[in-house]
VEXDREN-45536 format. One line per 8 residues: number of its first residue (from 1); their letters; for each residue x, y, z of C-alpha. Coordinates in steps of 0.5 Angstrom, whole numbers. Example, Ala and Ser with C-alpha at 12.3 -4.5 7.8 and 13.67 -1.06 7.14 Angstrom:
2
1> AS> 25 -9 16  27 -2 14
END
This chain:
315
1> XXXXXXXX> 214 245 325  207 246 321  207 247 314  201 251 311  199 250 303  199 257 299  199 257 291  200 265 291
9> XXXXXXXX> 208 263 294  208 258 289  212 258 283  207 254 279  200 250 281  200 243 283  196 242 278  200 244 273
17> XXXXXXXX> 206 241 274  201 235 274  199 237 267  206 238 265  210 232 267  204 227 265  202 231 258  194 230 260
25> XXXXXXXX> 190 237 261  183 237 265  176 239 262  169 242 265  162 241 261  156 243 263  151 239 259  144 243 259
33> XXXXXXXX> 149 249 256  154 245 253  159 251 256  166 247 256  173 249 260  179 246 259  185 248 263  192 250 260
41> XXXXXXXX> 194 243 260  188 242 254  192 247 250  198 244 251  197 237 248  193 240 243  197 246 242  193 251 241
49> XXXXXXXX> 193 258 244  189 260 250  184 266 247  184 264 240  180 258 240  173 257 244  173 250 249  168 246 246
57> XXXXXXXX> 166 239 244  167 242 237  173 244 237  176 238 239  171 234 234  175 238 228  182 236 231  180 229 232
65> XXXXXXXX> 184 224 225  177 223 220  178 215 221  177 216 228  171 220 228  165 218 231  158 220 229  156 226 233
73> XXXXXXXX> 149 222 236  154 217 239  159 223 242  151 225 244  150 218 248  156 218 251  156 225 254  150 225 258
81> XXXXXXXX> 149 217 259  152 218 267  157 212 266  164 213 266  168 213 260  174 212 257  176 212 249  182 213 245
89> XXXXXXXX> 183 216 238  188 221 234  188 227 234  191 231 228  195 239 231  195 245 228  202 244 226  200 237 223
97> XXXXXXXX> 203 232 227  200 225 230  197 224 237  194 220 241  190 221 246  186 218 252  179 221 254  177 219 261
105> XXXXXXXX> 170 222 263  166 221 269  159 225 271  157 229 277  149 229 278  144 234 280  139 233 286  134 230 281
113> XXXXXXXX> 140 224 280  140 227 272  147 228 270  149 236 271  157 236 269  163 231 265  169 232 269  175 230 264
121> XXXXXXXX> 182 228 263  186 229 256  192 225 255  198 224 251  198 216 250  204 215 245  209 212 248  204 206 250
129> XXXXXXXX> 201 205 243  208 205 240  209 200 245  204 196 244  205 197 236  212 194 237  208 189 240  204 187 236
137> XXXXXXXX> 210 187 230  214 182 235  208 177 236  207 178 228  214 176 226  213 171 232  208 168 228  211 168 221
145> XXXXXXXX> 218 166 221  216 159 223  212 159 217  217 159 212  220 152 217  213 148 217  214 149 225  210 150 230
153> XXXXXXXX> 213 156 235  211 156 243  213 160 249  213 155 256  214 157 264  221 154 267  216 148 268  215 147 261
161> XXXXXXXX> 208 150 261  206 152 255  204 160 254  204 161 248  203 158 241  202 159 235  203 156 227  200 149 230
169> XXXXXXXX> 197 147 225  204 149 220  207 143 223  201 139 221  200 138 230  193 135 231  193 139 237  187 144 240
177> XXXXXXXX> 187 147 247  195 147 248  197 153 252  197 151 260  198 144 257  205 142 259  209 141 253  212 133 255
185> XXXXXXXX> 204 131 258  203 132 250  208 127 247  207 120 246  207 116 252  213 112 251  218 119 250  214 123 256
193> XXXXXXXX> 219 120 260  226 121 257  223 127 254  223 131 261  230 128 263  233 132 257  228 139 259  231 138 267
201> XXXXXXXX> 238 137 265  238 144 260  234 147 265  239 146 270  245 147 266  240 153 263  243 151 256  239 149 249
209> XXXXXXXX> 233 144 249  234 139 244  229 132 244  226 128 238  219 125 240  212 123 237  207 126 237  199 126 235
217> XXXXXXXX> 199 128 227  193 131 224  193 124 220  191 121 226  198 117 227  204 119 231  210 122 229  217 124 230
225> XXXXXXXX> 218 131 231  224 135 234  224 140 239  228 147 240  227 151 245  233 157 248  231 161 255  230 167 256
233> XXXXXXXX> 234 169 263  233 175 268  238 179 271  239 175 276  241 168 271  235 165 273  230 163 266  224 166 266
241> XXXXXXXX> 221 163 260  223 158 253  222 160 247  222 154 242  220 150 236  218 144 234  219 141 227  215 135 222
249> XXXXXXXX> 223 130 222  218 125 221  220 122 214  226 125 215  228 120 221  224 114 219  226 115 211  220 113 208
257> XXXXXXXX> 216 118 202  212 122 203  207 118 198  208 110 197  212 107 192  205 103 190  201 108 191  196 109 185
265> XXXXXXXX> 198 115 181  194 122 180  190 124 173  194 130 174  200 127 175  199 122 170  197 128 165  205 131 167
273> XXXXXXXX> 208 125 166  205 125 158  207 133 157  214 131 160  214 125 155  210 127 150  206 122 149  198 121 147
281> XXXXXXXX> 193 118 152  194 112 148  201 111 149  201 112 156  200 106 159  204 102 155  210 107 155  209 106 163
289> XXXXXXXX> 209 98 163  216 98 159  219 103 163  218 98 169  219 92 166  225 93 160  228 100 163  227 99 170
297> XXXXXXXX> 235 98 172  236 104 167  231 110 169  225 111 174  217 115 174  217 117 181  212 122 183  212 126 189
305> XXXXXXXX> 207 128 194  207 135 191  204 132 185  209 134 179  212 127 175  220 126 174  224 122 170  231 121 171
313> XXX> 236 116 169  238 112 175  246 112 177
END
């Protein structure tokens, strides 16, 4: 059976099915007169009606959001450079509502090579920038919320290859180029191999990833962190990828302070201290030496790495 194409036995074109269930419509400008067509889908997405508005670059230049307006010399360039374009903006309709629209252009020459005529396409792309803002937002929460945890946030391969990464240097991680690292071959030599134990047993159980391990401070030293990782799993239960985080539990594990108890005290810290006890400048270093020496089993200065002066009895 052969089949034969004939529009006239059609109830609608193919192109206007095209430009109604893709929300896009179709332009023709000629550059020397400037004439534009548009078809039936242009009217559509900027919901205009045929014969009460002249197809031009005008028209659809007072349509377009004023932050996203070009300057008309630019336009100018880009309409008879003959090289393909495509730009995205916003468009305000009539019934004031809020699109965005892609504008995808490319040129036919004459038989000089001179650009002739632009043949376009305008589309509704709404639904892929608020895709991409959703995006954004989950990428910005994934990079604030560990702040409030001085923690750095990764995303790692089923093989512990890091993705992802971000707040590094919250958790005070001497680290540079990490991501394509792998998360174990960044740890101290000496946790590297228990360190990748723990990850294969929680891949193979796909549960939590749980380990404390060192790695390089940005003061130059090792220390202790903790690492908290949870997979995000396909439909079909294998894991596609680990979320996690890694935390500072340095003085935490180790129990020292964060400034030495021998440590010398700062001016600011000393001036604190006179304010909390009221003394003269004068009266400072003796108070301070028979604090230590007569008060020491009954009272304690200490001074903490944020640089504030406490006094409190002991007991």
């Amino acid at each position: 059976m052969q089949f034969s194409w004939r529009d006239d036995l059609l109830p609608i074109t193919p192109l206007r099915f095209l430009e109604q269930h893709v929300e896009a419509g179709f332009y023709w400008l000629d550059i020397a007169s400037q004439k534009t067509v548009w078809s039936d889908g242009i009217y559509d997405l900027l919901n205009l009606v045929p014969g009460e508005v002249v197809p031009s670059r005008e028209a659809l230049r007072r349509l377009i959001h004023p932050d996203d307006r070009r300057p008309v010399d630019e336009i100018d360039r880009m309409y008879t450079s003959g090289r393909p374009f495509h730009i995205e903006y916003r468009i305000i309709t009539p019934d004031r509502r809020l699109r965005w629209i892609s504008n995808r252009g490319e040129f036919l020459m004459d038989l000089a090579g001179k650009p002739s005529t632009v043949v376009g396409i305008l589309q509704n792309v709404d639904v892929s920038h608020r895709s991409n803002e959703l995006i954004d937002d989950y990428l910005q929460r994934l990079a604030t919320m560990p702040k409030l945890f001085h923690a750095a946030a990764w995303i790692a391969t089923p093989d512990a290859i890091l993705t992802y990464v971000s707040n590094w240097e919250a958790a005070s991680l001497a680290l540079a180029e990490t991501v394509g690292s792998k998360l174990m071959d960044l740890l101290h030599q000496d946790d590297q191999a228990h360190s990748r134990a723990i990850w294969q047993a929680a891949k193979e159980r796909g549960e939590e990833f749980i380990c404390e391990h060192r790695m390089l401070h940005n003061d130059g030293s090792y220390h202790w962190y903790r690492s908290n990782a949870l997979p995000a799993k396909s439909m079909d239960g294998s894991i596609r990828e680990w979320a996690g985080l890694t935390v500072d539990i340095h003085y935490e594990k180790t129990g020292e302070s964060f400034q030495k108890a021998d440590a010398a005290a700062t001016g600011a810290q000393i001036r604190a201290a006179r304010s909390i006890l009221r003394l003269s400048v004068k009266e400072t270093p003796t108070a301070l030496q028979r604090t230590n020496k007569t008060s020491a089993p009954n009272c304690e200065l200490n001074w903490k790495s944020a640089g504030r002066f406490s006094y409190f009895p002991r007991g």
